[in-house]
N, C-alpha and C positions, 0 to 999 in steps of 0.2 A: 635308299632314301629313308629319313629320320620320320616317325610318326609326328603328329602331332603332338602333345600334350595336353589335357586340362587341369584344372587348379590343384585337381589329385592326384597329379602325374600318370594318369591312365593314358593311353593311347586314344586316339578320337578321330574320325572321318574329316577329308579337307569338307570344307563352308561350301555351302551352294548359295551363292550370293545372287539375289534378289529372287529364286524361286518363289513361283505362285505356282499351287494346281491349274491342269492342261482344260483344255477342252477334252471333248469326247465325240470321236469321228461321227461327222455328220454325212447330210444324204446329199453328196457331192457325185459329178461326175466329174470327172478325169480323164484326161486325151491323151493319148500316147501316138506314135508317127505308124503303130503294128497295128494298136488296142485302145480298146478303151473300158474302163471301169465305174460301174455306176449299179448303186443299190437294187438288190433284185426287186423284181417287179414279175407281181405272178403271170400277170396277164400278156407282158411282153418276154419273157424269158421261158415259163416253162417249157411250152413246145420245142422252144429250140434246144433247150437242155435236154430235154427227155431224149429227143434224136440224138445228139451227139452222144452220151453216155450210150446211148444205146446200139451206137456203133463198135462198140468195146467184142471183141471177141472171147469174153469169158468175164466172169467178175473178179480176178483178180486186183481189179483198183481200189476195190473198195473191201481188203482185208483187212487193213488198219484202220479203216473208218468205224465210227457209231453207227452209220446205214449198211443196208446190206441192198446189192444189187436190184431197180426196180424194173418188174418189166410189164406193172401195169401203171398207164399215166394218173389213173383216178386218183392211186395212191402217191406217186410220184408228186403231183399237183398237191397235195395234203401235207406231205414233207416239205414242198418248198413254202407251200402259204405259212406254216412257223416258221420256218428261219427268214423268210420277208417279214414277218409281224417283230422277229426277234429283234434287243435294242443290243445285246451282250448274249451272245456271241450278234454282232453286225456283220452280215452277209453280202459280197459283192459277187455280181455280175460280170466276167469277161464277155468279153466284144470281139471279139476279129471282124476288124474293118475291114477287110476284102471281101466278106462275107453279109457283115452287117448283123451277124448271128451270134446268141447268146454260144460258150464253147466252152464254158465253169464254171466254176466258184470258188470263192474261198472269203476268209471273214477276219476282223478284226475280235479280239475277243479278249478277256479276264482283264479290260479298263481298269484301269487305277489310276483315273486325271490326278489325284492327290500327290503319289510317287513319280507320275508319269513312265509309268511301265504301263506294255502294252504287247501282245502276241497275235502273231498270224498263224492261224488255223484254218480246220477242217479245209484242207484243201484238197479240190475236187477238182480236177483236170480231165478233162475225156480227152480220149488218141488224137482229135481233131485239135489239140493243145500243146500237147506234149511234148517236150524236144524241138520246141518252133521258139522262132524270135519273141514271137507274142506272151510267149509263159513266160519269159524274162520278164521281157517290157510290162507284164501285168506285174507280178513282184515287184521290179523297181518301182511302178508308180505309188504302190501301195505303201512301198518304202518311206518314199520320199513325201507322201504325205504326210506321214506319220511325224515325221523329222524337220520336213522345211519348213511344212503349215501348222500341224500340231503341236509343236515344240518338245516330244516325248523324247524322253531322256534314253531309254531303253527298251529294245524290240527284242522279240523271244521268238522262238522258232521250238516246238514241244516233238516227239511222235515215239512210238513203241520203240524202245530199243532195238528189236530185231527186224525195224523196216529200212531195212540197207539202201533201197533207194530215196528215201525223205532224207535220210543222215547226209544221204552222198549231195544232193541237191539244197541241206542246208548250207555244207561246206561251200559249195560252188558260190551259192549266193551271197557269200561273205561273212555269214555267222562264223561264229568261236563254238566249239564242242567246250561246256561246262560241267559234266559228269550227269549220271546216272540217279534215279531216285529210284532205288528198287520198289517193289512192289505199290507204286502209286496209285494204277486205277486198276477194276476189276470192268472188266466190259466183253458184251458176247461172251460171257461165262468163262474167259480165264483171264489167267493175270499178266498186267502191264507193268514192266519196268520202264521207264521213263525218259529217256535219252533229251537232254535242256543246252538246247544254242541259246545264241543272241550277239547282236550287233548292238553296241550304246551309242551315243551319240558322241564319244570321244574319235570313234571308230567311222563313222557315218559320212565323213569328207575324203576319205578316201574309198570304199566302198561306192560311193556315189560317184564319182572321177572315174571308176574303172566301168561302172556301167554306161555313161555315157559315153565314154569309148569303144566299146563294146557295140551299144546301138548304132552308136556312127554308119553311115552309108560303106562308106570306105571297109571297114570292119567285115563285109559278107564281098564273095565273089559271083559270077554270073551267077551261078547253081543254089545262090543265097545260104551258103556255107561261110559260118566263121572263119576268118582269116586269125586272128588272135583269139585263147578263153578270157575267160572273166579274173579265172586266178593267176595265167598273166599278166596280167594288166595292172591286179593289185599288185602285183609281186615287183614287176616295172618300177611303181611310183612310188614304192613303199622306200 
């Protein structure tokens, strides 16, 4: 396909026609048929968070994190009062409606309503999360807010290059692998190379087609095991 041109025969980007800057994700809750997501709130989420992370039989979850494993609440409760105060990085709340109990987090972060880019982070999944319908259905929704309600052009998925499971669980989710920033962050005293997904919004109608298929009832058998993955499903309608 031919680039564009401008008046100086340079190559130039196609027009984004009628673009305005986005919003900037607000303190919405969000219902899903597994989960639901809704702004932490200290008062109704810590205890349940403190428990579930702290079902973890080692702290191996939190190797790639900025946090390191808590095992006391006073200070647990102090970590989460900033990231509820926080506006960027914006922190949610998973729900397992079976339970009614807070069971993560993860947040909306590095906003740019201007560009409309926009990344999902620090994600914080305890066992009671992981590997379930629910961690879906909580990404999808966050997805699809991003996209249906917020009109954001581009979602990014970030994490350490050598955390083989974030990579493996970006693919899954329908991001693109974009390459490598070497040495971007320094954190917990060594160095981060940078491994950068993302899903655009060119991308986002199909990505979104395979998750609702996926959720589908149909989709799981008695044992509430997947009948179809996700990257079948893309791969199906593609």
């Amino acid at each position: 396909m031919s680039a564009r041109l401008n008046e100086y025969q340079q190559p130039i980007g196609d027009p984004v026609t009628g673009w305005q800057p986005r919003e900037r994700p607000a303190r919405v809750t969000i219902e899903g048929q597994f989960c639901r997501i809704e702004p932490i709130d200290l008062d109704r989420h810590a205890a349940d968070l403190f428990e579930a992370y702290s079902a973890a039989a080692d702290g191996r979850d939190w190797t790639y994190l900025f946090a390191e494993p808590f095992t006391d609440f006073a200070v647990f409760r102090e970590y989460l009062a900033k990231a509820a105060a926080s506006s960027d990085p914006f922190h949610y709340a998973v729900i397992d409606r079976a339970s009614g109990k807070a069971v993560g987090t993860f947040a909306l972060m590095r906003i740019e309503p201007v560009h409309g880019v926009i990344e999902v982070g620090s994600v914080t999944f305890s066992p009671r999360l992981k590997q379930t319908p629910v961690s879906t259905e909580a990404q999808y929704l966050l997805m699809r807010y991003v996209f249906d309600d917020l009109g954001y052009r581009r979602y990014e998925w970030k994490c350490d290059s050598l955390n083989a499971p974030s990579r493996k669980t970006a693919l899954r989710l329908g991001f693109q692998f974009e390459g490598i920033f070497r040495q971007a962050i320094v954190y917990k005293g060594r160095n981060r190379d940078t491994a950068w997904f993302a899903i655009i919004d060119q991308d986002w109608p199909l990505v979104k087609a395979a998750f609702e298929k996926w959720l589908a009832t149909e989709n799981f058998d008695a044992d509430g095991k997947q009948r179809a993955s996700l990257a079948s499903l893309r791969q199906a309608a593609s």
